[in-house]
N, CA, C and O atoms as a GROMACS GRO file, in nm:
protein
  316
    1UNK      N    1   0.597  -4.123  -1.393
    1UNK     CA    2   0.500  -4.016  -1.375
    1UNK      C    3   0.470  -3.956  -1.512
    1UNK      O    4   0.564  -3.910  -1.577
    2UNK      N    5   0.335  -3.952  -1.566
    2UNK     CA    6   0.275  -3.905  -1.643
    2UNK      C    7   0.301  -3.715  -1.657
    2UNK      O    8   0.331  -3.645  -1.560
    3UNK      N    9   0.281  -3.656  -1.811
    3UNK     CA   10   0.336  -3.528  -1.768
    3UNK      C   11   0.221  -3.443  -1.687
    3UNK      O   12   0.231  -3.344  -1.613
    4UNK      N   13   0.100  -3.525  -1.732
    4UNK     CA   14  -0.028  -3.461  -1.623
    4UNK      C   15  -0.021  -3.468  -1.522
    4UNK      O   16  -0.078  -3.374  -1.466
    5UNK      N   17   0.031  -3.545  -1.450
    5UNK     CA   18   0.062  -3.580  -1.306
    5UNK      C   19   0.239  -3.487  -1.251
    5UNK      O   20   0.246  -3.456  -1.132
    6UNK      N   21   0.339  -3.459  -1.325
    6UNK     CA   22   0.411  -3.343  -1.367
    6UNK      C   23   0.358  -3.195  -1.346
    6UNK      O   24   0.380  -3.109  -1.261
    7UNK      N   25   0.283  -3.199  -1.454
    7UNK     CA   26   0.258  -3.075  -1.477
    7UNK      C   27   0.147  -2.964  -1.287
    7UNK      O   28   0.160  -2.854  -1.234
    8UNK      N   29   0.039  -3.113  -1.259
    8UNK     CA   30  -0.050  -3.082  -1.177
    8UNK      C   31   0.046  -3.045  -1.026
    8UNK      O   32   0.015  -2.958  -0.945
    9UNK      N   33   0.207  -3.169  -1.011
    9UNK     CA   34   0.333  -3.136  -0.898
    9UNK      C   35   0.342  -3.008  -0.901
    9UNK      O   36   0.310  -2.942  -0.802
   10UNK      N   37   0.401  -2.936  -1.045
   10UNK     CA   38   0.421  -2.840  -1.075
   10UNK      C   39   0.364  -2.695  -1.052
   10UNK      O   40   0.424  -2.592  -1.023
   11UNK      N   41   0.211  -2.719  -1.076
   11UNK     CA   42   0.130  -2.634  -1.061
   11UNK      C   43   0.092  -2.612  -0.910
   11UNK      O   44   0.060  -2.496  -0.883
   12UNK      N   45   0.090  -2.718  -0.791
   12UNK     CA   46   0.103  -2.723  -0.650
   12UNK      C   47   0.241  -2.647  -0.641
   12UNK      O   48   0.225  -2.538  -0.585
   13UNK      N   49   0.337  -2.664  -0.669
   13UNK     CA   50   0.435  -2.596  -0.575
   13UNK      C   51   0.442  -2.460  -0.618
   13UNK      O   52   0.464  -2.376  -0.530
   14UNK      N   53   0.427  -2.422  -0.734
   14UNK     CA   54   0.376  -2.268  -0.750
   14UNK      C   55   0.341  -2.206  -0.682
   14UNK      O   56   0.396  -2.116  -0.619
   15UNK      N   57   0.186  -2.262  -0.678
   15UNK     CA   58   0.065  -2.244  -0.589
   15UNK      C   59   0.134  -2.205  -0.446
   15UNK      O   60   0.114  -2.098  -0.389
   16UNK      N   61   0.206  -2.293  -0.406
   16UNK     CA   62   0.281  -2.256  -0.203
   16UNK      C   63   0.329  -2.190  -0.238
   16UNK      O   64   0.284  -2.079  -0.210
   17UNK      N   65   0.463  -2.192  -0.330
   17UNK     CA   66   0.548  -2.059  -0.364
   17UNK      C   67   0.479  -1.917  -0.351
   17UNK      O   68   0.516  -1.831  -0.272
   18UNK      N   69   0.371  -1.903  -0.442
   18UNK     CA   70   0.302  -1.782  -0.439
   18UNK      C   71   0.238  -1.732  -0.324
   18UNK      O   72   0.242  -1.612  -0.301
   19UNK      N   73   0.163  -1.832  -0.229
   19UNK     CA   74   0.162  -1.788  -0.132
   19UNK      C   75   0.200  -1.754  -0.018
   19UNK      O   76   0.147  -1.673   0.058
   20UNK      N   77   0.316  -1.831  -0.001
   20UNK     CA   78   0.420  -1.808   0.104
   20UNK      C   79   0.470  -1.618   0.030
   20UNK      O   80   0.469  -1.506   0.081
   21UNK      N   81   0.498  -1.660  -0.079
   21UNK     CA   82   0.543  -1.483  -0.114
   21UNK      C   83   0.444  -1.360  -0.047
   21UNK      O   84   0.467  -1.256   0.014
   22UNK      N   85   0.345  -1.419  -0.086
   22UNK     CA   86   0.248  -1.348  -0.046
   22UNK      C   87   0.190  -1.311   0.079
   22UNK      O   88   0.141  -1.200   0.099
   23UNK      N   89   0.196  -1.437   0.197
   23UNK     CA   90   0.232  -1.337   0.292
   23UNK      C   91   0.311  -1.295   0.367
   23UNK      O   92   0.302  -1.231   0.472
   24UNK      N   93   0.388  -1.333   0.310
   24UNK     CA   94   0.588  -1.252   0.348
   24UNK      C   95   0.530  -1.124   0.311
   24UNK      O   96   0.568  -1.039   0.391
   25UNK      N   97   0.455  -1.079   0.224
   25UNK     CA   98   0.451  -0.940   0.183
   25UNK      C   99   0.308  -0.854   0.272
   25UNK      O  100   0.318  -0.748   0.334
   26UNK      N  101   0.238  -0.901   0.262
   26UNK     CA  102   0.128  -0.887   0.361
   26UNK      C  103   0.157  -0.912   0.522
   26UNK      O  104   0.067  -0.898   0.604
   27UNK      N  105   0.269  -0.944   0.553
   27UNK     CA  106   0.277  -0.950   0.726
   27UNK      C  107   0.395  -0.776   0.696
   27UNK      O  108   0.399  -0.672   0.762
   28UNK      N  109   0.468  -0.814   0.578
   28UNK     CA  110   0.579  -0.671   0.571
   28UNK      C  111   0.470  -0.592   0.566
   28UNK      O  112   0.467  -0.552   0.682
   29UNK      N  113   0.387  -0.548   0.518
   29UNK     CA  114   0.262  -0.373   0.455
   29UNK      C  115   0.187  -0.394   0.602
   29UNK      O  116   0.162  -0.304   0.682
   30UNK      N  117   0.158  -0.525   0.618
   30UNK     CA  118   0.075  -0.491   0.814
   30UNK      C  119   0.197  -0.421   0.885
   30UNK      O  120   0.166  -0.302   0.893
   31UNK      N  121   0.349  -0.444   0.952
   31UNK     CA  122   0.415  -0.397   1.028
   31UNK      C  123   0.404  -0.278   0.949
   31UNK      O  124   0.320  -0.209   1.008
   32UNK      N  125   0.449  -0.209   0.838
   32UNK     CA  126   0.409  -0.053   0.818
   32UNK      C  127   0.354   0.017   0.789
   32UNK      O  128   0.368   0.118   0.721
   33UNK      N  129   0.239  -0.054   0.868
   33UNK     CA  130   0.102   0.018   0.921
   33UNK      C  131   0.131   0.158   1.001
   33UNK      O  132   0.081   0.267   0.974
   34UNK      N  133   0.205   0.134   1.086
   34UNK     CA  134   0.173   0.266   1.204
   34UNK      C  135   0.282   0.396   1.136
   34UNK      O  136   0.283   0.519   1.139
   35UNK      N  137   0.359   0.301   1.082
   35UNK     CA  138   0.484   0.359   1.029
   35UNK      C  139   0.400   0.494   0.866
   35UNK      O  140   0.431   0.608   0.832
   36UNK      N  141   0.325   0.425   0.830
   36UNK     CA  142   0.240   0.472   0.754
   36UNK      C  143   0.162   0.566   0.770
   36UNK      O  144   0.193   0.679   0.733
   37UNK      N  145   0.032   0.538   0.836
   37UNK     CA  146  -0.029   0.650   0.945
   37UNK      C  147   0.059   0.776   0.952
   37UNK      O  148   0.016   0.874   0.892
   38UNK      N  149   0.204   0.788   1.030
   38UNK     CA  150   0.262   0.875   1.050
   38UNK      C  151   0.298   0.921   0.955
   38UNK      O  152   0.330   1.035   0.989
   39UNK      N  153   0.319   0.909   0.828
   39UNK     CA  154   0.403   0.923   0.676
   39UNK      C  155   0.206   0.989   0.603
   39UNK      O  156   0.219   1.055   0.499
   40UNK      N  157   0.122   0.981   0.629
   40UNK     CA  158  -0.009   1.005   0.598
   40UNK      C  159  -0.025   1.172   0.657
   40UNK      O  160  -0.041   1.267   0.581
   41UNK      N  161  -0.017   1.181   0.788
   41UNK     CA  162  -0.033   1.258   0.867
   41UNK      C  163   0.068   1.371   0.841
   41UNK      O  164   0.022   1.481   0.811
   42UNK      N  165   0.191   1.356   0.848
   42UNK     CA  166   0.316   1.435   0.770
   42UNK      C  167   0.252   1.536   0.654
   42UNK      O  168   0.241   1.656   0.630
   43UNK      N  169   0.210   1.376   0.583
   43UNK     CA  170   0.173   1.468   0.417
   43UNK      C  171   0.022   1.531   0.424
   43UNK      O  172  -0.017   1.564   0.312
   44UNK      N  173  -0.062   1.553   0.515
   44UNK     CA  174  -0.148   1.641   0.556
   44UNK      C  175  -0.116   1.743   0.554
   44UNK      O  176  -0.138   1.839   0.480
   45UNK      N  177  -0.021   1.712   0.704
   45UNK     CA  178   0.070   1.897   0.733
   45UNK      C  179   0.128   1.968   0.653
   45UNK      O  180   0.095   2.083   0.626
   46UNK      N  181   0.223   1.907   0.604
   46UNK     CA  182   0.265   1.971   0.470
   46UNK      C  183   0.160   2.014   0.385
   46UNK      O  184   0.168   2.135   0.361
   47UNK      N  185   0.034   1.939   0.314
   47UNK     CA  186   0.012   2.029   0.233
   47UNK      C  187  -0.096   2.109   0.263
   47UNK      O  188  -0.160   2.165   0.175
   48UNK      N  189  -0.132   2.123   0.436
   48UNK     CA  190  -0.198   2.227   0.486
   48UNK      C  191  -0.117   2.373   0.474
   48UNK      O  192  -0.168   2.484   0.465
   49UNK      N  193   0.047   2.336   0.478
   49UNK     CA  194   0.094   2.431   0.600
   49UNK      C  195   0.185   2.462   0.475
   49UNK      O  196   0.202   2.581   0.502
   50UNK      N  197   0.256   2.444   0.360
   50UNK     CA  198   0.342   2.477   0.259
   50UNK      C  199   0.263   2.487   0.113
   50UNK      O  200   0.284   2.565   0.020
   51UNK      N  201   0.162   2.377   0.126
   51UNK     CA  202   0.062   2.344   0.002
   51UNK      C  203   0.145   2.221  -0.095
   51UNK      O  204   0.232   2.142  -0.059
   52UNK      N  205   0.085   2.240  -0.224
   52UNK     CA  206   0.146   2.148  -0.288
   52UNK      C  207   0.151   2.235  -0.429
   52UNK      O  208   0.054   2.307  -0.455
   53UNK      N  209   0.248   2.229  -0.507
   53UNK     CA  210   0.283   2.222  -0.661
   53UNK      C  211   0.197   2.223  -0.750
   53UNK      O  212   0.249   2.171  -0.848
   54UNK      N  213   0.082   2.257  -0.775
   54UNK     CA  214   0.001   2.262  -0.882
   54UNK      C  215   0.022   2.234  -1.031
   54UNK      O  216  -0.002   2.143  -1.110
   55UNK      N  217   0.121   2.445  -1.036
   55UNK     CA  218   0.160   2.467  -1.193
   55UNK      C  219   0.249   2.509  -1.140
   55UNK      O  220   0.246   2.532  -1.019
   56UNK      N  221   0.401   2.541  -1.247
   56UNK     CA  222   0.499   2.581  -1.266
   56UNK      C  223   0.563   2.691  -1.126
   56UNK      O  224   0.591   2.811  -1.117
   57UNK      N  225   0.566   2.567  -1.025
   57UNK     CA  226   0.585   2.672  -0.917
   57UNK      C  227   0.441   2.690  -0.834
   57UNK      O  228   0.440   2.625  -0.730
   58UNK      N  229   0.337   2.753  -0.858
   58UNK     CA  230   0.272   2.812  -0.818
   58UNK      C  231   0.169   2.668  -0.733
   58UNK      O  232   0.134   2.562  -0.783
   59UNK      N  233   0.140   2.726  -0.580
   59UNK     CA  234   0.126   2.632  -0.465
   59UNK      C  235   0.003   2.655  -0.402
   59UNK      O  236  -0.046   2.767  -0.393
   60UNK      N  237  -0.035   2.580  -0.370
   60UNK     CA  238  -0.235   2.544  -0.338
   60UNK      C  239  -0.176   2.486  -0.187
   60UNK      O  240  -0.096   2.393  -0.176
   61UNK      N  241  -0.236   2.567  -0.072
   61UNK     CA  242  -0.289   2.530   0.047
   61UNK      C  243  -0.405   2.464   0.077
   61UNK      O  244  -0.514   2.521   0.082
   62UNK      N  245  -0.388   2.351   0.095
   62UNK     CA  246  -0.560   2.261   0.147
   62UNK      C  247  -0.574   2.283   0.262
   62UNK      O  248  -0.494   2.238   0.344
   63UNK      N  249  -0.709   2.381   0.308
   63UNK     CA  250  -0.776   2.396   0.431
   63UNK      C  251  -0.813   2.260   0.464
   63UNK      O  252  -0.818   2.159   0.393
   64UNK      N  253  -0.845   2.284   0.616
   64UNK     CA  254  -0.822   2.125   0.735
   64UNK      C  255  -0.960   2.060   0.673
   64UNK      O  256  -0.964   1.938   0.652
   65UNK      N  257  -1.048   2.125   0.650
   65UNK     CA  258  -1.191   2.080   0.648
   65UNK      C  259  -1.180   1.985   0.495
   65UNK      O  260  -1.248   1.885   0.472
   66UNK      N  261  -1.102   2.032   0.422
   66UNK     CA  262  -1.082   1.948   0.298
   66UNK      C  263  -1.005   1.797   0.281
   66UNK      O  264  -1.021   1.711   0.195
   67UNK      N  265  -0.919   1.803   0.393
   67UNK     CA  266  -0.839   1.688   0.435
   67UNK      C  267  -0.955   1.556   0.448
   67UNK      O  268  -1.044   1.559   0.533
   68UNK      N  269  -0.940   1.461   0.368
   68UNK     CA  270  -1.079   1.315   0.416
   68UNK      C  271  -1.032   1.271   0.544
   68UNK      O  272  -0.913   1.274   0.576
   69UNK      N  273  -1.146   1.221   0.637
   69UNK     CA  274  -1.101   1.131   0.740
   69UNK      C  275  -1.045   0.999   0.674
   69UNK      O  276  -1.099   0.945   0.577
   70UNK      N  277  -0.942   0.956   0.732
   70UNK     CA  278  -0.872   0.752   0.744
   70UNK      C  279  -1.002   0.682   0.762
   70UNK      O  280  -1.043   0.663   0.877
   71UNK      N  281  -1.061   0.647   0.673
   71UNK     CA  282  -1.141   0.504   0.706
   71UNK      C  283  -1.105   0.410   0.801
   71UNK      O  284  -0.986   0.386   0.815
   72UNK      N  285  -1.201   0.346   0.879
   72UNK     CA  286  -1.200   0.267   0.964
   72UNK      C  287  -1.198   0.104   0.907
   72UNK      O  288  -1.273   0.007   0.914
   73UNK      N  289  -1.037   0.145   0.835
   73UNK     CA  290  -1.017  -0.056   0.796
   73UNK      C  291  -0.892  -0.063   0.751
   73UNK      O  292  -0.832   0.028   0.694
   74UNK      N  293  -0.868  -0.130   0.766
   74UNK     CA  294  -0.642  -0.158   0.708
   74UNK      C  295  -0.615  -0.146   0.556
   74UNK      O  296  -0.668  -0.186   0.452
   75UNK      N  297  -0.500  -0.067   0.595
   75UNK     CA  298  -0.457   0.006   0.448
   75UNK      C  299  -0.518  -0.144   0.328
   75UNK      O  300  -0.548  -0.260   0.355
   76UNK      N  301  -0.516  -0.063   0.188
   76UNK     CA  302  -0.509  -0.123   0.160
   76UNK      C  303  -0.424  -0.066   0.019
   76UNK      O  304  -0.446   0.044  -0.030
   77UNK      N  305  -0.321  -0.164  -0.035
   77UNK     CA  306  -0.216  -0.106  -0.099
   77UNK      C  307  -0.209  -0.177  -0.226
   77UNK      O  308  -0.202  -0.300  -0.228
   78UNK      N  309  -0.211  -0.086  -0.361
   78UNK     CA  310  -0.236  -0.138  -0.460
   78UNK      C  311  -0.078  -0.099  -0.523
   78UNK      O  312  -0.013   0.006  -0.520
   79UNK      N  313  -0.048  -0.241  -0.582
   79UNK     CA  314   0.069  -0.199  -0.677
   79UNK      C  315   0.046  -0.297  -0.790
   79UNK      O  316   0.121  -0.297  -0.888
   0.00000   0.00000   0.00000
């Protein structure tokens, strides 16, 4: 076997490797989907109802009307 013919083996099993990783990881972020949602919704309340940290201490309440609606499409998660 030629190393072009090597190298091209090589570059195929990557190729599955990466995608098998990939959606091992994409079926894991779909199941914590709902799990999410709820962890979304949490951090609403909270920073309706305690606010959030601004400056040195000092805490900002977000009225409901300021909160965005969840788009109508599956998370989508950047790392």
């Amino acid at each position: 076997m030629d190393a072009n013919a090597r190298i091209a083996q090589w570059k195929e099993e990557e190729r599955r490797a990466q995608a098998e990783r990939y959606e091992r990881i994409v079926a894991a972020m779909e199941a914590l989907a709902p799990e999410r949602d709820r962890w979304v919704e949490e951090f609403f309340e909270r920073i309706q109802t305690r606010g959030w940290s601004f400056h040195a201490g000092m805490r900002r309440r977000i009225p409901r009307d300021q909160i965005p609606e969840r788009p109508n499409r599956p998370w989508r998660v950047v790392w």
